[in-house]
C-alpha positions in Angstrom: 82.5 86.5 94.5 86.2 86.1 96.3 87.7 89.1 97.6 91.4 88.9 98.7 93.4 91.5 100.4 97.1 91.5 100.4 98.5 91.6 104.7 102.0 91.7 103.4 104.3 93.9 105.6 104.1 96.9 103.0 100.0 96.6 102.7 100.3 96.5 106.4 101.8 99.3 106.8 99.6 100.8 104.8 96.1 100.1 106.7 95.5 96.0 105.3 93.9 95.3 109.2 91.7 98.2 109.3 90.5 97.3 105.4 89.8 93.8 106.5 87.9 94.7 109.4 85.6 97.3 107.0 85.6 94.5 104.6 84.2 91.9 107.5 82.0 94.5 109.0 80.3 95.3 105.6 80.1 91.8 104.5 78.0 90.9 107.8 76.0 94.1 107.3 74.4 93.5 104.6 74.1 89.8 104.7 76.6 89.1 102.3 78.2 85.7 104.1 76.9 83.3 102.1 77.8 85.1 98.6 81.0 87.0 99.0 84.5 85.2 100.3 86.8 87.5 101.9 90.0 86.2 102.2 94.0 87.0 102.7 97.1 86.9 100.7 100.8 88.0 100.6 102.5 90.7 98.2 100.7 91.1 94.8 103.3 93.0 93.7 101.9 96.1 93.5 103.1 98.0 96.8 103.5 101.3 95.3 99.1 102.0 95.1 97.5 101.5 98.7 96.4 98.4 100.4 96.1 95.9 97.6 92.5 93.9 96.6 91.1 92.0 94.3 88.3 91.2 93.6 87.4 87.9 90.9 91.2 88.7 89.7 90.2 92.2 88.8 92.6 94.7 91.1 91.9 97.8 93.1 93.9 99.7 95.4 91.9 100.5 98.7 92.9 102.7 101.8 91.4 102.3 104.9 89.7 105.4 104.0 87.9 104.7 100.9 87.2 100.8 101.8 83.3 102.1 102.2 83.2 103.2 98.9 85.1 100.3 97.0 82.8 98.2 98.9 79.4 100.0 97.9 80.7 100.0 94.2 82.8 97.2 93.5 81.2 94.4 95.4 78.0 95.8 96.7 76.3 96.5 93.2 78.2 93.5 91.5 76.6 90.8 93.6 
């Protein structure tokens, strides 16, 4: 499984570190290393949502606030 999260300057604004952290933080958590990628990217185009993030092309708008919950849900139980 690949999740990417956009750190272009509007995502940034928007909370991209702190989401990336989460991400990193829940990945090692639960052991995860070895079967979900988390990497990086610049504008998706979709600045208007929240943070931007994919995940296996499908997309999701995250806030450092409900990273947790995107996490338990989206790649969590999909893996």
């Amino acid at each position: 499984m690949k999740v990417t999260v956009c750190i272009g300057s509007s995502c940034h604004l928007k909370g991209a570190r702190q989401v990336v952290e989460e991400l990193q933080y829940l990945i090692a958590q639960n052991n995860l290393k070895d079967k979900v990628e988390l990497a990086g990217t610049f504008c998706m185009g979709k600045c208007q949502k929240g943070v931007c993030v994919t995940r296996d092309d499908e997309f999701f708008s995250v806030s450092p606030e409900t990273t947790k919950a995107f996490f338990e849900k989206e790649v969590l139980a999909k893996v």
